[in-house]
C-alpha positions as a Markdown table, in Angstrom:
| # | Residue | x | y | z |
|---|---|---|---|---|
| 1 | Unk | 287.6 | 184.1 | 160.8 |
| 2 | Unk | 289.0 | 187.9 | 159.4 |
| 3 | Unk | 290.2 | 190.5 | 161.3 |
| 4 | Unk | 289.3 | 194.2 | 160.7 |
| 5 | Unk | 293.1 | 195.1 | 160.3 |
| 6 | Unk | 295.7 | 193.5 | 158.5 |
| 7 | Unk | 298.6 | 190.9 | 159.7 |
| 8 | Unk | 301.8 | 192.3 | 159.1 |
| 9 | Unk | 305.2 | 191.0 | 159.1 |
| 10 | Unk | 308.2 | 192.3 | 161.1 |
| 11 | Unk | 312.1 | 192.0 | 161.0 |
| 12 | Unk | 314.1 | 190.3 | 163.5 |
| 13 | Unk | 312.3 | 189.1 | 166.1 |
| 14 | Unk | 314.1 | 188.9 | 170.1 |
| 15 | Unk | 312.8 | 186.8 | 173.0 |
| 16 | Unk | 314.3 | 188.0 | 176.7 |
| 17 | Unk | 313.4 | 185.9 | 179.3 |
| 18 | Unk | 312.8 | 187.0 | 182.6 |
| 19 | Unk | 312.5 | 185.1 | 186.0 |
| 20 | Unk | 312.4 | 180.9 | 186.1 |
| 21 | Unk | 312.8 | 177.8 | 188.1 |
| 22 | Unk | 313.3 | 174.5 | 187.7 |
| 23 | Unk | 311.8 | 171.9 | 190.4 |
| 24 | Unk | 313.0 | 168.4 | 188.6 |
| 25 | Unk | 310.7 | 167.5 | 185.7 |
| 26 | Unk | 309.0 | 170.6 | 186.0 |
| 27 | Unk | 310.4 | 174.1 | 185.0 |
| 28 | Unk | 308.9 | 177.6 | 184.3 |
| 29 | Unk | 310.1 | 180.7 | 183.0 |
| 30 | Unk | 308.8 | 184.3 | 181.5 |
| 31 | Unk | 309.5 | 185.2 | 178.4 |
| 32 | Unk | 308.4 | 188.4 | 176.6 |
| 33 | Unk | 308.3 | 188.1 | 172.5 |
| 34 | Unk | 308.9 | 191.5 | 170.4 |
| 35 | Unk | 307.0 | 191.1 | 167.2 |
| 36 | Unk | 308.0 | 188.9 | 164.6 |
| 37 | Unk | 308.0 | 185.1 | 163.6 |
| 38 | Unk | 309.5 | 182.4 | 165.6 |
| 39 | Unk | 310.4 | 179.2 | 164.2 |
| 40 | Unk | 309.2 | 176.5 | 166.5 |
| 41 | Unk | 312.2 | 174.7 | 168.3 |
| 42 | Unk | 312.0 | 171.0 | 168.6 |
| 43 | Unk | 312.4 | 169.6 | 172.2 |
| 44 | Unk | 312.2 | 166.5 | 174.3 |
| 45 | Unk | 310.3 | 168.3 | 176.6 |
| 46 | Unk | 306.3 | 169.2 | 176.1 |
| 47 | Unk | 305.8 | 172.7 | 176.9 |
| 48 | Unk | 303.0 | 175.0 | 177.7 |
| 49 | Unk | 302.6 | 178.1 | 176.6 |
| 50 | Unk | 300.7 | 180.3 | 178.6 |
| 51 | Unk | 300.0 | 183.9 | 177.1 |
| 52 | Unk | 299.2 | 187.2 | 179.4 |
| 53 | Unk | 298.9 | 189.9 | 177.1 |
| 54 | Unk | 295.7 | 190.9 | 175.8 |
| 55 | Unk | 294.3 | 191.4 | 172.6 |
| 56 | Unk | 297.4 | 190.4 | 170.7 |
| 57 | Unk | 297.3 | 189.2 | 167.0 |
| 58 | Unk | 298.9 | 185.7 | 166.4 |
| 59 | Unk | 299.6 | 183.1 | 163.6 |
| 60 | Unk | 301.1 | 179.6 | 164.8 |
| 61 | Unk | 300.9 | 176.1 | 163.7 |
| 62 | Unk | 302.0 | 172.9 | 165.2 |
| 63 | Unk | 302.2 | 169.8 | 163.9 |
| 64 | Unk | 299.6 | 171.1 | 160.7 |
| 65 | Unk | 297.2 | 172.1 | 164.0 |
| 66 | Unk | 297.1 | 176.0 | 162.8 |
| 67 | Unk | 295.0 | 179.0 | 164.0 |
| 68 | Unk | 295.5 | 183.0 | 163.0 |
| 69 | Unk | 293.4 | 184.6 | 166.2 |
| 70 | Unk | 293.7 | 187.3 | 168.5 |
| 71 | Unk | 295.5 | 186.0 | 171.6 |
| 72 | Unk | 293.9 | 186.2 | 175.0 |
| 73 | Unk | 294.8 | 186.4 | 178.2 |
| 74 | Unk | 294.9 | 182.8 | 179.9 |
| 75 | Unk | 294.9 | 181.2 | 176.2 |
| 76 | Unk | 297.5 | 178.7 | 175.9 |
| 77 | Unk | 299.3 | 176.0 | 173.5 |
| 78 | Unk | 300.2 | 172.6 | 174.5 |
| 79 | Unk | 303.1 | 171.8 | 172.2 |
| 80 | Unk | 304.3 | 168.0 | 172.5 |
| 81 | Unk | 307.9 | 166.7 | 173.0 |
| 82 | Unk | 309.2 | 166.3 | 169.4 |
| 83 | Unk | 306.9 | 168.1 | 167.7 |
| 84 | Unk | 308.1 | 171.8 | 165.1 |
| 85 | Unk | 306.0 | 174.9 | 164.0 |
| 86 | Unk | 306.4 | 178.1 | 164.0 |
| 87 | Unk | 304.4 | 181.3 | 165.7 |
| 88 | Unk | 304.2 | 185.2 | 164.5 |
| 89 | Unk | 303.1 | 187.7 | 167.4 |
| 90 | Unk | 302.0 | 191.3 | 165.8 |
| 91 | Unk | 302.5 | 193.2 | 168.7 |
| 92 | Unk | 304.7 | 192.9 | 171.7 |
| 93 | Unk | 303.7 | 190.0 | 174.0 |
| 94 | Unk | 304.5 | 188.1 | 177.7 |
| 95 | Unk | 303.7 | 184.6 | 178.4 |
| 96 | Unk | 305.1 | 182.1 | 181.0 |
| 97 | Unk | 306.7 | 178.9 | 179.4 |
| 98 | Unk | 306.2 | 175.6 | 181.3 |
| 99 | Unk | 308.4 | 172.5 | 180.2 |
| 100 | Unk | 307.3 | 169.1 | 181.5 |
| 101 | Unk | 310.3 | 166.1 | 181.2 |
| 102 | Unk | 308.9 | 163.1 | 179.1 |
| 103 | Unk | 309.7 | 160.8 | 182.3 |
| 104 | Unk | 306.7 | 162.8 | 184.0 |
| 105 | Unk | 304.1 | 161.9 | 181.3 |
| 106 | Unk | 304.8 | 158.7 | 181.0 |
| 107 | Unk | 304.8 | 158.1 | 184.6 |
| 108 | Unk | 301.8 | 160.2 | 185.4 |
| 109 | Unk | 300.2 | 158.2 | 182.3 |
| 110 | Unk | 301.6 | 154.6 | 183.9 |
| 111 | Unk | 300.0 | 155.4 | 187.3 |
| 112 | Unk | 297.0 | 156.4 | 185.7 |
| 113 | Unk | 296.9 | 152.6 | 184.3 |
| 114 | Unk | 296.7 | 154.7 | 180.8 |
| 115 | Unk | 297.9 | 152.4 | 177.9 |
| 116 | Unk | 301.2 | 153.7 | 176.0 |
| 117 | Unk | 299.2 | 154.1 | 172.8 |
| 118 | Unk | 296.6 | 156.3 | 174.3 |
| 119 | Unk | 299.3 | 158.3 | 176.8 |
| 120 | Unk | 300.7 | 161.2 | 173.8 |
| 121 | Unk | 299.1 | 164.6 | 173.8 |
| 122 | Unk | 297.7 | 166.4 | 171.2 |
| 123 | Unk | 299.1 | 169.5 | 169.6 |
| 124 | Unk | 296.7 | 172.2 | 170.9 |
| 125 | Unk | 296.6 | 176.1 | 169.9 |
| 126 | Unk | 294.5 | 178.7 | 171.7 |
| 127 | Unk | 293.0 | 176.6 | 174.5 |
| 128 | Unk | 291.8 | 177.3 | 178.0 |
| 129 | Unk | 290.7 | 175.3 | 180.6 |
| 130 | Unk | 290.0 | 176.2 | 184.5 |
| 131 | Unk | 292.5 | 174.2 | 186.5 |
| 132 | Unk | 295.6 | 174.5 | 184.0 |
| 133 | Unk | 295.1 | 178.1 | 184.1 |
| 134 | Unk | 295.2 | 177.9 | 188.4 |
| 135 | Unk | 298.3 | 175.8 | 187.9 |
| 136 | Unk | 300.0 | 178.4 | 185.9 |
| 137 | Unk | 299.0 | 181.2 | 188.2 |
| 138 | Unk | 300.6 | 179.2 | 191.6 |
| 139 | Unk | 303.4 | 178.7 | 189.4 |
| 140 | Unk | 303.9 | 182.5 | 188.4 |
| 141 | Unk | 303.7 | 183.2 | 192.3 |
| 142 | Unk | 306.5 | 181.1 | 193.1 |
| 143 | Unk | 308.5 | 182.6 | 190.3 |
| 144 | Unk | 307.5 | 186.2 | 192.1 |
| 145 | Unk | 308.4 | 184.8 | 195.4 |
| 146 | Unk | 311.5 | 185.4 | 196.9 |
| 147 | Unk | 312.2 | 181.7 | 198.2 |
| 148 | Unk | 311.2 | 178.6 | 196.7 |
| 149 | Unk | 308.2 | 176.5 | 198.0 |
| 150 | Unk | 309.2 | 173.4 | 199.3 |
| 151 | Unk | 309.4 | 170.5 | 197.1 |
| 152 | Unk | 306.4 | 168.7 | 198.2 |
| 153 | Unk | 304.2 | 171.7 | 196.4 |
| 154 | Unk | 306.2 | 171.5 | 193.2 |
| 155 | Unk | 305.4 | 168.0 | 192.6 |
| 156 | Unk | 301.6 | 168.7 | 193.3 |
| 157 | Unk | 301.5 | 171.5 | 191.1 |
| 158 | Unk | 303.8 | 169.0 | 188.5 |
| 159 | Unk | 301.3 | 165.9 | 188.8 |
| 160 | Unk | 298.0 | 168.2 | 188.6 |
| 161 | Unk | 299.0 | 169.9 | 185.6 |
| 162 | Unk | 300.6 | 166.7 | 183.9 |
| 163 | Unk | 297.2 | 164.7 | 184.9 |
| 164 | Unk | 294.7 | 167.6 | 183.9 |
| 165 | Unk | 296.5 | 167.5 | 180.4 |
| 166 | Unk | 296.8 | 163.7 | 179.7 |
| 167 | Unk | 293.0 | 163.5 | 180.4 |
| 168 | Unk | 291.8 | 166.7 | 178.8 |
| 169 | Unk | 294.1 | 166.6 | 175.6 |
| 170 | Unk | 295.5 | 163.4 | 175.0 |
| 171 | Unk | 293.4 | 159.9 | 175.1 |
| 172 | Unk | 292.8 | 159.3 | 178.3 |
| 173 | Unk | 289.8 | 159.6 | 180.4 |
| 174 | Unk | 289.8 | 159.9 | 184.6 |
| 175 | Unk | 289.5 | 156.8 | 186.6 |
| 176 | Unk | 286.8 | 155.7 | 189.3 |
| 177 | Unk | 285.9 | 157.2 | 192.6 |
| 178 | Unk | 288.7 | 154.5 | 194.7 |
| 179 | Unk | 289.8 | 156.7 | 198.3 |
| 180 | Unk | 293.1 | 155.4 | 200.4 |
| 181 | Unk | 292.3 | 152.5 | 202.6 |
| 182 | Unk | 292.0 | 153.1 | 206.3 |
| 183 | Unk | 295.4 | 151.2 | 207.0 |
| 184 | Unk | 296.9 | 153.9 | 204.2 |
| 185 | Unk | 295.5 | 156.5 | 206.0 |
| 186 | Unk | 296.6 | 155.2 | 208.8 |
| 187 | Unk | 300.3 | 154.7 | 207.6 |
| 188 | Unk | 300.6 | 158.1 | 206.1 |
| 189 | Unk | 299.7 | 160.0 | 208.9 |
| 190 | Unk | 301.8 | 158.6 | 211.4 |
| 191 | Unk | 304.5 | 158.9 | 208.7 |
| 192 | Unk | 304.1 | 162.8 | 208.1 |
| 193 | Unk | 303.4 | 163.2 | 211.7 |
| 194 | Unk | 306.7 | 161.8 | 212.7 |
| 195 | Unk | 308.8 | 163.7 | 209.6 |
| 196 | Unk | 306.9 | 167.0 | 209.7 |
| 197 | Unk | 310.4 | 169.3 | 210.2 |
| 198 | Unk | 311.4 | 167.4 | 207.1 |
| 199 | Unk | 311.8 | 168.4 | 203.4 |
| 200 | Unk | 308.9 | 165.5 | 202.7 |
| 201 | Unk | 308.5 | 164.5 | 198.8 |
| 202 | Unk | 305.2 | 163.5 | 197.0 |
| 203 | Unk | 307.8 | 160.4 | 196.2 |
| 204 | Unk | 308.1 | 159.1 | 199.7 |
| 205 | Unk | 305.0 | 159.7 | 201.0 |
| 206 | Unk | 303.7 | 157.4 | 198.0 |
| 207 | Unk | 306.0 | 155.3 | 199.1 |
| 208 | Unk | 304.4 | 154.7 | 202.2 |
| 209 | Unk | 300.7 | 153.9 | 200.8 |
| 210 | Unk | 301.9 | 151.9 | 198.4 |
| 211 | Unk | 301.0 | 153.9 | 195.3 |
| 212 | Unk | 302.1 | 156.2 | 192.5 |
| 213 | Unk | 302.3 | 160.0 | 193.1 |
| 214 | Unk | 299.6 | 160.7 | 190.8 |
| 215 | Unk | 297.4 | 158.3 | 193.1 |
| 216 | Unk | 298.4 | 159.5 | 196.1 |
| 217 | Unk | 297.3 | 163.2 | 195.5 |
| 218 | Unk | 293.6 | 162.5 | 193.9 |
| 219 | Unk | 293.5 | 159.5 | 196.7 |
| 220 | Unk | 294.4 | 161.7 | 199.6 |
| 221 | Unk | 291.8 | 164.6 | 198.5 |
| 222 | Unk | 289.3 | 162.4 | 198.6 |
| 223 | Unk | 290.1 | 161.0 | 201.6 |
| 224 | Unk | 291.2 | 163.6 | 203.4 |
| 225 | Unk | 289.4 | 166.7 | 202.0 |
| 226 | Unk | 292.5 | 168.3 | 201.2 |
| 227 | Unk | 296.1 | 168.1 | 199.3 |
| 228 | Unk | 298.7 | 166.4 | 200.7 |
| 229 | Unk | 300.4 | 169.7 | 200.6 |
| 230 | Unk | 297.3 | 171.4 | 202.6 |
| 231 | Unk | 297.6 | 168.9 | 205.2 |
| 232 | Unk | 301.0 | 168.8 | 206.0 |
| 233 | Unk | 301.5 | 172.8 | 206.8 |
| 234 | Unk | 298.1 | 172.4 | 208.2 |
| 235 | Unk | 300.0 | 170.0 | 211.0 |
| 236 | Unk | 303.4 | 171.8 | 210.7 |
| 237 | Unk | 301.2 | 174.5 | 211.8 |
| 238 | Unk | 299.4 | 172.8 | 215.1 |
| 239 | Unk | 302.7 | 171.6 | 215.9 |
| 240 | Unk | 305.0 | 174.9 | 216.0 |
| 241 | Unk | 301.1 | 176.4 | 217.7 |
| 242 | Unk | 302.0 | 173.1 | 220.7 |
| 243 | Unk | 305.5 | 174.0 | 220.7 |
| 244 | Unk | 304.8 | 177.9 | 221.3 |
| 245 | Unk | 302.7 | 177.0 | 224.3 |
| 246 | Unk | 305.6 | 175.2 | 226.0 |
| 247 | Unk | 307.4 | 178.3 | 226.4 |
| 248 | Unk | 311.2 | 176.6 | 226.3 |
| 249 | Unk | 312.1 | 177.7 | 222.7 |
| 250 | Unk | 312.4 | 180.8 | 220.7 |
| 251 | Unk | 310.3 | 181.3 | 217.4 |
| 252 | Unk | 313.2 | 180.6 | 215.0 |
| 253 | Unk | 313.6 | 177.2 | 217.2 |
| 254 | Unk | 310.5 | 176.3 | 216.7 |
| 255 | Unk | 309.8 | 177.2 | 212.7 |
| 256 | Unk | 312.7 | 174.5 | 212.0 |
| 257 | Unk | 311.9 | 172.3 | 214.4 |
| 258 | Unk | 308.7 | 171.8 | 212.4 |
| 259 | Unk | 310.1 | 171.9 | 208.8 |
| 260 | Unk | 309.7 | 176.0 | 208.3 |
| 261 | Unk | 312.8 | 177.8 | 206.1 |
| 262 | Unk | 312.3 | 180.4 | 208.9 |
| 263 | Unk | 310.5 | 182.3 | 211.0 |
| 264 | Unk | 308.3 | 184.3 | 208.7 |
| 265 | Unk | 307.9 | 181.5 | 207.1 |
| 266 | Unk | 306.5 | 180.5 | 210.0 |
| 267 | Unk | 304.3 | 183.4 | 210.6 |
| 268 | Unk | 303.0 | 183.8 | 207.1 |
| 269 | Unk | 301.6 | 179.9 | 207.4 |
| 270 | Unk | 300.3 | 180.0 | 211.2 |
| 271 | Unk | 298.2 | 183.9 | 210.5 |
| 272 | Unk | 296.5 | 182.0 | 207.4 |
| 273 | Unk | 295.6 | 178.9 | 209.3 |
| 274 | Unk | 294.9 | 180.5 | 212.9 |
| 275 | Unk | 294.8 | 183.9 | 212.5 |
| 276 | Unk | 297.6 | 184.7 | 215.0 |
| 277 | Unk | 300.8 | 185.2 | 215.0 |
| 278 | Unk | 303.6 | 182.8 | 216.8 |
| 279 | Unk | 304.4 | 186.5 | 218.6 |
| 280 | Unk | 300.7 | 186.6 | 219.9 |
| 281 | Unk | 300.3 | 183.0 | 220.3 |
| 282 | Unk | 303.4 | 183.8 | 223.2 |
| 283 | Unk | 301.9 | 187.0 | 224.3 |
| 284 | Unk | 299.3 | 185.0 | 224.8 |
């Protein structure tokens, strides 16, 4: 393809990186690129790169996979653990840098029954695709928020995005239609039920079904209709809404006593779900 203007090279370029967490396996960070070419570190990690400028002029190459386009927003390049290249931006641009540990692939791709030869991805430059792109958005919200989700919605966020890429750029392809058993279903209710004011993992609640994390969240959406992560502030929610009603505790009391960080927490969950407040709910 050409380009009615000409790619030009620049000096020294500088990356500054901005906000970024880390939840585990799963880390993300802004970064914003003055003009110039970057070699291509090699890492353990497989990355993401997620670009939000518009309209920006690009050469890269990974592993001999090489494209000179003009970048889009929501584009992004999958670059593998181990694998070099370089990239030259032409014009200033921002993106959001996802690293994903080599222990989730290759569990994701174990749980998925995916066989080791089949369970590497592919060096990918300028792709899209609908639900990485929503990933990356929840995760930019959390690096905008001012606390931390809980745990339990990092690890969703980690399998999804680590599932959606072994199956959509490496070998794999999706499994059957198989839902949770009604004992599971059984088991893992009562089990969030009985632990909702605690910091619950994607690991244990597995743990008690019986199956992999990966399992467990396309499992329990079929099952269920929702996310595991839906469902649980969905009954934190009811319960702190039971709690309320009893009239013996103050709001703060109640937002831990149902795993909240706090009470605005609290209030921010129960006016999405409800539509009220825990103030009206006691006005009430």
């Amino acid at each position: 393809m050409t380009y009615p203007f000409k790619f030009t090279s620049f000096g020294e370029p500088t990356l500054t990186f901005g906000r970024g967490r880390e939840w585990g396996p799963l880390a993300a960070r802004e970064v914003h690129a003055t003009p110039g070419r970057y070699p291509g570190s090699v890492m353990a990690d497989h990355r993401v790169i997620f670009y939000l400028t518009p309209a920006v002029p690009t050469d890269c190459e990974c592993e001999g996979v090489g494209q000179r386009r003009i970048g889009a927003p929501h584009d992004f390049d999958l670059v593998p653990g181990g694998a070099s290249g370089f990239w030259e931006d032409h014009a200033p641009c921002d993106m959001i840098s996802i690293r994903l540990a080599p222990t989730l692939l290759a569990s994701t791709a174990e749980a998925l029954s995916i066989p080791t030869d089949r369970a590497d991805l592919a060096p990918r430059i300028g792709a899209r695709d609908p639900l990485v792109e929503h990933v990356v958005r929840a995760l930019m919200a959390e690096l905008a928020a001012p606390e931390p989700a809980g745990r339990i919605y990092a690890d969703s966020l980690a399998v999804a995005l680590t599932t959606r890429l072994l199956q959509s750029f490496g070998a794999a392809n999706a499994t059957g239609r198989q839902t949770l058993s009604k004992p599971q279903a059984r088991r893992l209710v009562e089990f969030i039920e009985a632990n909702l004011e605690a910091e619950l993992t994607l690991e244990q609640i597995a743990a008690v079904a019986g199956i992999s994390v990966p399992h467990l969240t396309t499992l329990f959406r079929r099952t269920m209709g929702q996310s595991v992560h839906a469902y649980v502030m969905e009954r934190r929610v009811h319960r702190a809404r039971s709690l309320l009603l009893e009239r013996n505790r103050s709001i703060a009391e109640v937002a831990l006593e149902t795993g909240f960080a706090h009470q605005s927490h609290l209030a921010r969950w129960m006016r999405r779900l409800l539509g009220v407040t825990p103030s009206d709910i006691l006005r009430r």
